[in-house]
DRENDO-1510 file (C-alpha; in Angstrom, 1 decimal, always signed):
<recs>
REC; n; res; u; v; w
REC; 1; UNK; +10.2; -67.9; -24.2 .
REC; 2; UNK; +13.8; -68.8; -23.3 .
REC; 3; UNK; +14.2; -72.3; -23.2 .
REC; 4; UNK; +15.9; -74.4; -21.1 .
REC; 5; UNK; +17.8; -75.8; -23.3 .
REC; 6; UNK; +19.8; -72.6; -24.5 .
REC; 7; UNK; +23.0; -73.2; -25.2 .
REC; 8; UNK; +26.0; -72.0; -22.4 .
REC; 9; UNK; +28.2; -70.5; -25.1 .
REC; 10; UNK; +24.8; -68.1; -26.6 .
REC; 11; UNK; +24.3; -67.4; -23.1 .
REC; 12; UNK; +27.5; -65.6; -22.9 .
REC; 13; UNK; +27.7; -64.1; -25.9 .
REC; 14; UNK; +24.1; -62.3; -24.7 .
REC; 15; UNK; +26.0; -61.6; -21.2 .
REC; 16; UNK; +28.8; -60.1; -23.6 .
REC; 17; UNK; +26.7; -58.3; -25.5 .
REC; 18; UNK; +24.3; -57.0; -22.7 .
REC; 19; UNK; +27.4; -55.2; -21.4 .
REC; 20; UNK; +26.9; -52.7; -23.7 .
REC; 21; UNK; +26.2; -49.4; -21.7 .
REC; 22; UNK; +22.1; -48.5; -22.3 .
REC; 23; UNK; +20.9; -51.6; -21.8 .
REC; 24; UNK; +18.9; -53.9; -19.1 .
REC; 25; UNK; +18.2; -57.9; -19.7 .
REC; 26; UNK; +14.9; -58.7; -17.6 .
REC; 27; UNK; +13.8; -62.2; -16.8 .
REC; 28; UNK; +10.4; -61.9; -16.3 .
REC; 29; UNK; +6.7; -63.7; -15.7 .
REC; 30; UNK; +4.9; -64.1; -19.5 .
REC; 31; UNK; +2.0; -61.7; -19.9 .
REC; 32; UNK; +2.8; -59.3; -16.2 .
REC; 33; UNK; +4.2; -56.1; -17.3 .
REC; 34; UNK; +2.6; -53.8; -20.1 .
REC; 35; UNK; +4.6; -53.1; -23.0 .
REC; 36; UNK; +4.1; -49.5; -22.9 .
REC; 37; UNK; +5.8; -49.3; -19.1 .
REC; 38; UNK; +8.9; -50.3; -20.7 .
REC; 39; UNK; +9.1; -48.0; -23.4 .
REC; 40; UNK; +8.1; -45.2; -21.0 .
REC; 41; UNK; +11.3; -46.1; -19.1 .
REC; 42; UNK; +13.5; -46.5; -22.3 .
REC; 43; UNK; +12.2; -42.6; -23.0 .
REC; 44; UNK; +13.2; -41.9; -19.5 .
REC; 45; UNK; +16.3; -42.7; -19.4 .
REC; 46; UNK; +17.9; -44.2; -22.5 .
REC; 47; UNK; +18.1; -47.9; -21.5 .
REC; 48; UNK; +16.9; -50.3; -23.9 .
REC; 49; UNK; +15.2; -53.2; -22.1 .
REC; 50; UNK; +15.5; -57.1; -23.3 .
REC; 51; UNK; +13.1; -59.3; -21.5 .
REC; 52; UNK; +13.3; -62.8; -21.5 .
REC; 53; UNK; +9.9; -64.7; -19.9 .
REC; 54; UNK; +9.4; -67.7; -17.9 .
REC; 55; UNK; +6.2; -69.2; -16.7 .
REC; 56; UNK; +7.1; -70.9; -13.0 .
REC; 57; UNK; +9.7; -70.4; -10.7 .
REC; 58; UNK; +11.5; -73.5; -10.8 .
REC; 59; UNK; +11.9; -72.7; -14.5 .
REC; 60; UNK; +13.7; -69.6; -14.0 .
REC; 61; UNK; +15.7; -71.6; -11.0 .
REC; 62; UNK; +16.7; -74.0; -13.5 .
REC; 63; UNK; +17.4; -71.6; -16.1 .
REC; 64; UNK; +19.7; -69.2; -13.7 .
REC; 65; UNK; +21.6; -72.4; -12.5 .
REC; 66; UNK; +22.0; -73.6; -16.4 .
REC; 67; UNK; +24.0; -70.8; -17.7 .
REC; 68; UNK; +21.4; -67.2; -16.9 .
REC; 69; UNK; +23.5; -66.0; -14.1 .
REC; 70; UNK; +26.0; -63.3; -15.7 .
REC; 71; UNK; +23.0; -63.2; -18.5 .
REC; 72; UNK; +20.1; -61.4; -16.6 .
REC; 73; UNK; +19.7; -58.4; -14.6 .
REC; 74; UNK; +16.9; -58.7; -12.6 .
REC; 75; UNK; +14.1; -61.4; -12.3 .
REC; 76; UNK; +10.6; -61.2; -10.5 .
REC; 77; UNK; +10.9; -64.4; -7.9 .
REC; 78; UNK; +7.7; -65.1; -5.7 .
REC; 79; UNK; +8.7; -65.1; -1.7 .
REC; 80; UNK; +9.8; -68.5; -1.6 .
REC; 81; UNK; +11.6; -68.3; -4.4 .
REC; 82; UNK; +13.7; -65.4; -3.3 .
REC; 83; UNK; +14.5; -67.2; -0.3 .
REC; 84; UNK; +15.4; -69.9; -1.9 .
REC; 85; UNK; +18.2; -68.0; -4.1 .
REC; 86; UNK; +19.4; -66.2; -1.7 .
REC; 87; UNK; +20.5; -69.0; +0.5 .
REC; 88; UNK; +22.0; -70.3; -3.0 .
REC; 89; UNK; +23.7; -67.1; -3.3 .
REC; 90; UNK; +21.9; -66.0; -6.6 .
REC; 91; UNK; +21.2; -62.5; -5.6 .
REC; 92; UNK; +23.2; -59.0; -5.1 .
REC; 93; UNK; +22.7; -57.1; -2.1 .
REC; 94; UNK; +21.3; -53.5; -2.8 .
REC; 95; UNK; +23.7; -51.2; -1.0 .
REC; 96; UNK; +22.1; -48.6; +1.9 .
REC; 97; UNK; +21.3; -45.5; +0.0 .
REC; 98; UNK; +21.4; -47.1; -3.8 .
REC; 99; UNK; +17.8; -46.6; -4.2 .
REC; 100; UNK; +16.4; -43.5; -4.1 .
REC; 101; UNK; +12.8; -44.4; -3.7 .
REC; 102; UNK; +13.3; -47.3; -1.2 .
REC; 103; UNK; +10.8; -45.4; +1.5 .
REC; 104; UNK; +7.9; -45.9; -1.3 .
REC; 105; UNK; +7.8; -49.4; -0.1 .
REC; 106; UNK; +4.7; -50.4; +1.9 .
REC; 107; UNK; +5.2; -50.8; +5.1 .
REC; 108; UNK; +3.5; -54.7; +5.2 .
REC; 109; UNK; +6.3; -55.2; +2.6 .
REC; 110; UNK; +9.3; -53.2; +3.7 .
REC; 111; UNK; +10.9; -56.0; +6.0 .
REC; 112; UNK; +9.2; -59.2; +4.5 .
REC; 113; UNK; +10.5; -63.2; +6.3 .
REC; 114; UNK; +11.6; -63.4; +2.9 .
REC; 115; UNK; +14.3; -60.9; +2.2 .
REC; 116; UNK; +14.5; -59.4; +5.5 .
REC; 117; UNK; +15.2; -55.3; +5.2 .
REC; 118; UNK; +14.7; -55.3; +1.4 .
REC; 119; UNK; +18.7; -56.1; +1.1 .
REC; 120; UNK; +17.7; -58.0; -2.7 .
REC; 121; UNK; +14.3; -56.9; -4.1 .
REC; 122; UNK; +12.0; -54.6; -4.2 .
REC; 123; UNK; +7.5; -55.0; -4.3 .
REC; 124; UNK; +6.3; -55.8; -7.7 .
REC; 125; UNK; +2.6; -57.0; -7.3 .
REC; 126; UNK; +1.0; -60.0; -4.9 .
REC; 127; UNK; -2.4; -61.7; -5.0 .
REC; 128; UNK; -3.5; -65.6; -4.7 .
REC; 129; UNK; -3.5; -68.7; -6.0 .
REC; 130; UNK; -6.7; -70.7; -6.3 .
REC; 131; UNK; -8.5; -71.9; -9.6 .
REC; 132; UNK; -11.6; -70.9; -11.5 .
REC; 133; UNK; -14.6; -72.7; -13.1 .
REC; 134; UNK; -16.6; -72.3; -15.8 .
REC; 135; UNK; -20.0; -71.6; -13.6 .
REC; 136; UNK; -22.1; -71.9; -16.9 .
REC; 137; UNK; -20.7; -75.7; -17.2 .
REC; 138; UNK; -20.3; -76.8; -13.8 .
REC; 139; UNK; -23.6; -75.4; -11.3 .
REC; 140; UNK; -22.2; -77.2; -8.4 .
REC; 141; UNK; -20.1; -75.8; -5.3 .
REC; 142; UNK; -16.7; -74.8; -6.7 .
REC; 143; UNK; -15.7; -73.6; -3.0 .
REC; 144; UNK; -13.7; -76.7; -2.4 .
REC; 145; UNK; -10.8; -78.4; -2.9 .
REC; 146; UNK; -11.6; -81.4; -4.6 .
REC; 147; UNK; -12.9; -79.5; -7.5 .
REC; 148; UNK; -9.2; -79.9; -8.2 .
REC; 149; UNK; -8.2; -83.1; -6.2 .
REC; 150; UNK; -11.5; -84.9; -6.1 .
REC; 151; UNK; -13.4; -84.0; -8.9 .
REC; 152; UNK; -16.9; -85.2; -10.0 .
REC; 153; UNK; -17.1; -87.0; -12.3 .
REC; 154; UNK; -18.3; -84.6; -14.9 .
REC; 155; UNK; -15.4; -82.8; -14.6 .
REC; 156; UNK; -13.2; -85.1; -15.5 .
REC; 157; UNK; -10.9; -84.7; -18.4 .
REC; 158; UNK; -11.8; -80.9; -18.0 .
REC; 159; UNK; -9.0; -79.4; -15.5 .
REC; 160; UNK; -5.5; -77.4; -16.2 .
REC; 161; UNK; -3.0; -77.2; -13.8 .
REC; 162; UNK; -0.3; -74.9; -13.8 .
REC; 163; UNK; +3.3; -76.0; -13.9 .
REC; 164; UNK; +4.3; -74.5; -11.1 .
REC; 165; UNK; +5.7; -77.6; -8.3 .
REC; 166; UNK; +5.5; -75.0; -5.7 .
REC; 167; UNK; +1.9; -74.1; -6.0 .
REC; 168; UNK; +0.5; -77.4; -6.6 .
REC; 169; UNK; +2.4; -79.1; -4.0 .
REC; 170; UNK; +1.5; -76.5; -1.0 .
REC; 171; UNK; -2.3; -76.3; -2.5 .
REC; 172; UNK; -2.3; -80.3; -2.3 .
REC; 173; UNK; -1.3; -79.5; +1.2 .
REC; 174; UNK; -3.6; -77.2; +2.0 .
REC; 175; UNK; -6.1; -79.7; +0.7 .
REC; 176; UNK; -4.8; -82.5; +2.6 .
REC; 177; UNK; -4.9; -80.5; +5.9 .
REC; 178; UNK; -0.9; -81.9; +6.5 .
REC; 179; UNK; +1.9; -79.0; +6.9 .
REC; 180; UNK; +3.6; -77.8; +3.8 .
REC; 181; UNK; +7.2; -79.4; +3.7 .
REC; 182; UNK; +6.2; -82.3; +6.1 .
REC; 183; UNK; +8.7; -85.0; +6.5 .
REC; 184; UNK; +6.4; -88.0; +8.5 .
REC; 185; UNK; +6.4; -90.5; +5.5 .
REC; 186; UNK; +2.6; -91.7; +6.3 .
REC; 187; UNK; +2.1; -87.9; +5.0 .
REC; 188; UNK; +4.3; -88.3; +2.3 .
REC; 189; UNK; +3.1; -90.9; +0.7 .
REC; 190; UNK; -0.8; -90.3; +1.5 .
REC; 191; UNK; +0.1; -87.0; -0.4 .
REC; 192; UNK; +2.2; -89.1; -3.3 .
REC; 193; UNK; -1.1; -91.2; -3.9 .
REC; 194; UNK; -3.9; -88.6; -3.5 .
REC; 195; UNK; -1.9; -86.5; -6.7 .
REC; 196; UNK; -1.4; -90.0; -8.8 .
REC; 197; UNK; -5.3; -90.5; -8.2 .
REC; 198; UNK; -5.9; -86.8; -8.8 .
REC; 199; UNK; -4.0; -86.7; -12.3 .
REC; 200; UNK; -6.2; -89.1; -13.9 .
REC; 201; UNK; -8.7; -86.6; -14.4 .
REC; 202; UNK; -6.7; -83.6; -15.3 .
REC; 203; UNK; -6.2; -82.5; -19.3 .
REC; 204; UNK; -3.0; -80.6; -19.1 .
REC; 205; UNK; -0.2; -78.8; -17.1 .
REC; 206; UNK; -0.1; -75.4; -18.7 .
REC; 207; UNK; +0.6; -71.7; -16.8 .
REC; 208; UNK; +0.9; -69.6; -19.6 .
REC; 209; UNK; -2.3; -70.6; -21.5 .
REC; 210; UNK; -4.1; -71.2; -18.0 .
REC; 211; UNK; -6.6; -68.1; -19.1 .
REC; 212; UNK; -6.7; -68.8; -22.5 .
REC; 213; UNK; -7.9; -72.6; -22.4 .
REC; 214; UNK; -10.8; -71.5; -20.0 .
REC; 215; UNK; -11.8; -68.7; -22.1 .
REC; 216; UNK; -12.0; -71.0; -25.2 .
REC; 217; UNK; -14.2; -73.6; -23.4 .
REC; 218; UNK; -11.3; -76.2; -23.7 .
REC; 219; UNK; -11.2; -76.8; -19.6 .
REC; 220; UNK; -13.9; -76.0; -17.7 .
REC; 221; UNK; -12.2; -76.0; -14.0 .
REC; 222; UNK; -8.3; -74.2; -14.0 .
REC; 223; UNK; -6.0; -73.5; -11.6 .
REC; 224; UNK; -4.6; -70.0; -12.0 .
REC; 225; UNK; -3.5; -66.7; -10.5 .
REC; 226; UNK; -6.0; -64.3; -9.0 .
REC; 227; UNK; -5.4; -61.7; -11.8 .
REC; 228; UNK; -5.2; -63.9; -14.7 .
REC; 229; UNK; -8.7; -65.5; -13.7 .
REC; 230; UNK; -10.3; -61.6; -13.9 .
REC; 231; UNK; -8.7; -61.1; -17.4 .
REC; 232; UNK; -10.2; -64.1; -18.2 .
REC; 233; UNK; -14.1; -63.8; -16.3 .
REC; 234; UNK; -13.5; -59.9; -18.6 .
REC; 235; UNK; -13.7; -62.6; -21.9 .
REC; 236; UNK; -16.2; -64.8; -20.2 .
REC; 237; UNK; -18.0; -63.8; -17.8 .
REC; 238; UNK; -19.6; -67.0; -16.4 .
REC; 239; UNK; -15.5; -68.0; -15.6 .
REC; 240; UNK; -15.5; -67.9; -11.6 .
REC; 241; UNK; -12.6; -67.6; -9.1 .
REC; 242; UNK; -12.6; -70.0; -5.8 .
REC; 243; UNK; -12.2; -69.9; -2.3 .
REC; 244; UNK; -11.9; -72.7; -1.2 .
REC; 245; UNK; -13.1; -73.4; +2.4 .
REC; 246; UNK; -9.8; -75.6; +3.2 .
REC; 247; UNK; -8.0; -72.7; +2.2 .
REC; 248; UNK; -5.9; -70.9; -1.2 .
REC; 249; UNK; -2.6; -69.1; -1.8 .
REC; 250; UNK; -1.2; -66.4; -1.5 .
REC; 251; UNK; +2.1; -64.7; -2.9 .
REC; 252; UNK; +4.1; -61.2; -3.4 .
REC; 253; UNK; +6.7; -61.2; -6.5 .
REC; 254; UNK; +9.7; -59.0; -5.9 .
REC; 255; UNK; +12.0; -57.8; -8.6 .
REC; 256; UNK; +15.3; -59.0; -7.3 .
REC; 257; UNK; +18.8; -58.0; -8.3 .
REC; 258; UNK; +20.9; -60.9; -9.7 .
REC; 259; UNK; +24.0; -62.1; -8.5 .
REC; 260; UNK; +26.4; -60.7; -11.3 .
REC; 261; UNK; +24.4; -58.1; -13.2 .
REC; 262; UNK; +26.0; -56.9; -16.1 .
REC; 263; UNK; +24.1; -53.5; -16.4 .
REC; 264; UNK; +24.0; -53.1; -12.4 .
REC; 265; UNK; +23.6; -49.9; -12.5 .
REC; 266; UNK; +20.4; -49.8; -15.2 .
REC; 267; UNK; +19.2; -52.8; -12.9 .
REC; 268; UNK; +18.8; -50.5; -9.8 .
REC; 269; UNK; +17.5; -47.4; -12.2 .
REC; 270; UNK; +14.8; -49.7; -12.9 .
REC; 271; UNK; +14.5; -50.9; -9.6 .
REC; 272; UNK; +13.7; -47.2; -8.4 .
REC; 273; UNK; +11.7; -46.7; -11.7 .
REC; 274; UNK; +9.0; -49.7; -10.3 .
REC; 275; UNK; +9.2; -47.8; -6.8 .
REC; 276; UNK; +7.2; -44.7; -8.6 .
REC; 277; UNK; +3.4; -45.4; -7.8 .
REC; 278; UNK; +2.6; -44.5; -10.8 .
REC; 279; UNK; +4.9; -46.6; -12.9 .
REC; 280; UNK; +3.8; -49.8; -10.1 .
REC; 281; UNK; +0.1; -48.9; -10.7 .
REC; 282; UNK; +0.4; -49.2; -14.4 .
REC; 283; UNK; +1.3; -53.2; -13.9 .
REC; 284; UNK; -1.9; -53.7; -11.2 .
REC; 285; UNK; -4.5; -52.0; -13.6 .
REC; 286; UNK; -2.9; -54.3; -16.4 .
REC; 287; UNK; -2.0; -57.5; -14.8 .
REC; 288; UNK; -5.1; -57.0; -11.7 .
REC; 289; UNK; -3.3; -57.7; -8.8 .
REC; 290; UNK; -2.4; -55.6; -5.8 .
REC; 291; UNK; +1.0; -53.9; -5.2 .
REC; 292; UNK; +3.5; -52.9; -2.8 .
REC; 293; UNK; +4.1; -49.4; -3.1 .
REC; 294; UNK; +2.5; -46.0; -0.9 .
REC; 295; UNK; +1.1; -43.7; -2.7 .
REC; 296; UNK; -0.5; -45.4; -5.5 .
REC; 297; UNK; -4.2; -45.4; -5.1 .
REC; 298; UNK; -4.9; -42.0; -7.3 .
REC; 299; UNK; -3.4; -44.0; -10.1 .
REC; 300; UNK; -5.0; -46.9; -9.9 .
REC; 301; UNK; -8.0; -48.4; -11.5 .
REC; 302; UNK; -10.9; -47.8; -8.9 .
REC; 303; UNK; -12.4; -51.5; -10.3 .
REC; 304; UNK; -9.4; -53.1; -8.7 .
REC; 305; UNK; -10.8; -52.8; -5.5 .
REC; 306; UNK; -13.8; -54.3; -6.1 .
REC; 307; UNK; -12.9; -56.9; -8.0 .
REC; 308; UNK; -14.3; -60.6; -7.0 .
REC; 309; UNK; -11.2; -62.7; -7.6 .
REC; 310; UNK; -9.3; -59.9; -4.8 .
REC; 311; UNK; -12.1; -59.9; -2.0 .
REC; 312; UNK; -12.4; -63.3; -0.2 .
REC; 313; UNK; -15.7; -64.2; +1.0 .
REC; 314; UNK; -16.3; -65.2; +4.5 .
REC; 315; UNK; -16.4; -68.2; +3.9 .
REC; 316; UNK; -12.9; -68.5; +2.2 .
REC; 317; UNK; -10.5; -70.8; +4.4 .
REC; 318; UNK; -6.7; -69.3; +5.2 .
REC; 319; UNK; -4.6; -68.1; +2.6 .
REC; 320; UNK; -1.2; -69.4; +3.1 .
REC; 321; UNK; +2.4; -68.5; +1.8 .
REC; 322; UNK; +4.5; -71.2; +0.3 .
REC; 323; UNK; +6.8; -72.5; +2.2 .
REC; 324; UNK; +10.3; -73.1; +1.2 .
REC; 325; UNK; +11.7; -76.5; +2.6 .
REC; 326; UNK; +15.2; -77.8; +3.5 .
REC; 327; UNK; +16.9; -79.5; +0.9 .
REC; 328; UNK; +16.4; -83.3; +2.4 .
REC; 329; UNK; +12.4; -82.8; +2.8 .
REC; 330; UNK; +12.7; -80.6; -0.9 .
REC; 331; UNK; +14.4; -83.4; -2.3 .
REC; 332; UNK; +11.4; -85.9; -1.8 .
REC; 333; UNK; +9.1; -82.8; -2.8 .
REC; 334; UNK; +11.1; -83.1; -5.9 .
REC; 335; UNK; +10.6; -86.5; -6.5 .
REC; 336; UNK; +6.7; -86.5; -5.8 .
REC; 337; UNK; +6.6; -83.6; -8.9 .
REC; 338; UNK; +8.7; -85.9; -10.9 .
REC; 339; UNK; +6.5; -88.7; -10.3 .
REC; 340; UNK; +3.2; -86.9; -11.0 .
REC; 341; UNK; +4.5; -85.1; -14.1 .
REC; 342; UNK; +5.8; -88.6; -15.9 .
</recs>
């Protein structure tokens, strides 16, 4: 995994050296794409692909903003992640008529609040946000909320959250009943305490082992994405995915074009490349989320569909985008994270 760390100067001797005609520098989720896909587009067109992973937005933000812009190619943002870096002017515009496959696009994705008109990204796969439990553990109602914010007591000690200050922060809203991105300071701070109560009984912050420790029996309640939770109820099958009456998340990732590609052109090859429903149904039947693309179903898994962790009961509450805030109410969203995460 890249850290954040890496030095500016190795950053532009990659940039330098990812030039090179042939080649493509992905930034890209950990564990999303199947290894085969890429070689299958290497044989296809003679690009050799680098990928670089991250495991939450804000540390692919941070990462971009430290030195990865003139680095990467592409990267695979969540909505309000691409619109937060296209108001900070980290992505290209895709010029009318560069992609040849651009009508594949869904039409419930072709003109998302998020990148109106496509101009910077194309569909790669949506799903939700929620967490699963270890039903063999805990026999009690897992449909709520305070499973992750209110826990019994006999969960204590036995909850993961992701790293993701996005996710946590809007499902703390959700939880709380108060509007994502608030600004009344009552809110604010009844939101600052409830998480500093909350963390007492929570083992780790960890996304990219967030299957992994429920699988091995190390946390019995998790936060996690709706695919990653099938993987892992396919490992253990007593591993169950919520919906929480107050209500869950829900999210589309988009490959977006980077402001300063240096293989531009290989960037919107494999922009087209994920626009084939066949290439775009090989990442749902290996990741287990849903995509963006017509066209796709013959290629698809058929268990997809009925899949537990993608068919809400109804008794699930909302599921609700994340919501991108302007940078005064972001800035005390910041230091609420920071707070909780010391």
């Amino acid at each position: 995994m890249k850290l954040l760390t890496t030095s500016a100067m190795a950053l532009a001797l990659l940039a330098n050296s990812a030039a090179a005609e042939g080649e493509l520098v992905l930034y890209h989720w950990f564990e999303y794409i199947p290894a085969e896909l890429l070689e299958k587009f290497t044989a296809e067109t003679g690009i050799k692909v680098t990928m670089d992973t991250y495991d939450s937005n804000e540390a692919m933000l941070a990462s971009l903003k430290a030195g990865g812009i003139g680095t990467y190619d592409l990267a695979v943002p969540t909505d309000y992640m691409v619109s937060i870096m296209i108001g900070e002017g980290l992505l290209d515009t895709v010029k009318e008529g560069e992609l040849a496959k651009k009508s594949n696009i869904s039409p419930e994705w072709a003109d998302p609040s998020f990148d109106p008109g496509r101009m910077h990204s194309v569909p790669y796969q949506w799903g939700s946000t929620s967490f699963a439990v270890d039903t063999d553990v805990y026999t009690g109602d897992i449909n709520t909320t305070d499973i992750l914010f209110n826990p019994p007591a006999e969960l204590s000690g036995k909850i993961n959250m992701i790293d993701s200050q996005g996710e946590v922060m809007a499902l703390a809203s959700v939880h709380m009943g108060i509007p994502q991105c608030t600004n009344d300071r009552e809110q604010l701070k009844a939101l600052n305490d409830m998480l500093q109560n909350a963390k007492q009984h929570w083992a780790s912050f960890n996304s990219d082992t967030a299957k992994e420790v429920l699988v091995s029996g190390d946390a019995t309640v998790g936060m996690i994405f709706d695919g990653f939770s099938a993987k892992a109820r396919e490992e253990r099958a007593s591993i169950t995915y919520a919906f929480p009456t107050q209500g869950y998340l829900v999210w589309m990732d988009s490959i977006a074009l980077l402001k300063d590609a240096p293989n531009r052109d290989n960037a919107i090859a494999f922009m087209d490349f994920m626009l084939e429903p066949e290439n775009i149904a090989a990442v749902s039947n290996f990741a287990r989320y849903g995509l963006g693309v017509s066209g796709a179903e013959e290629f698809l898994d058929p268990a997809l569909a009925t899949l537990p962790e993608a068919n809400p009961p109804a008794t699930a509450g909302e599921g609700v985008f994340v919501i991108p805030c302007d940078q005064e109410t972001q800035a005390v969203y910041d230091q609420i994270w920071t707070n909780l995460k010391n």
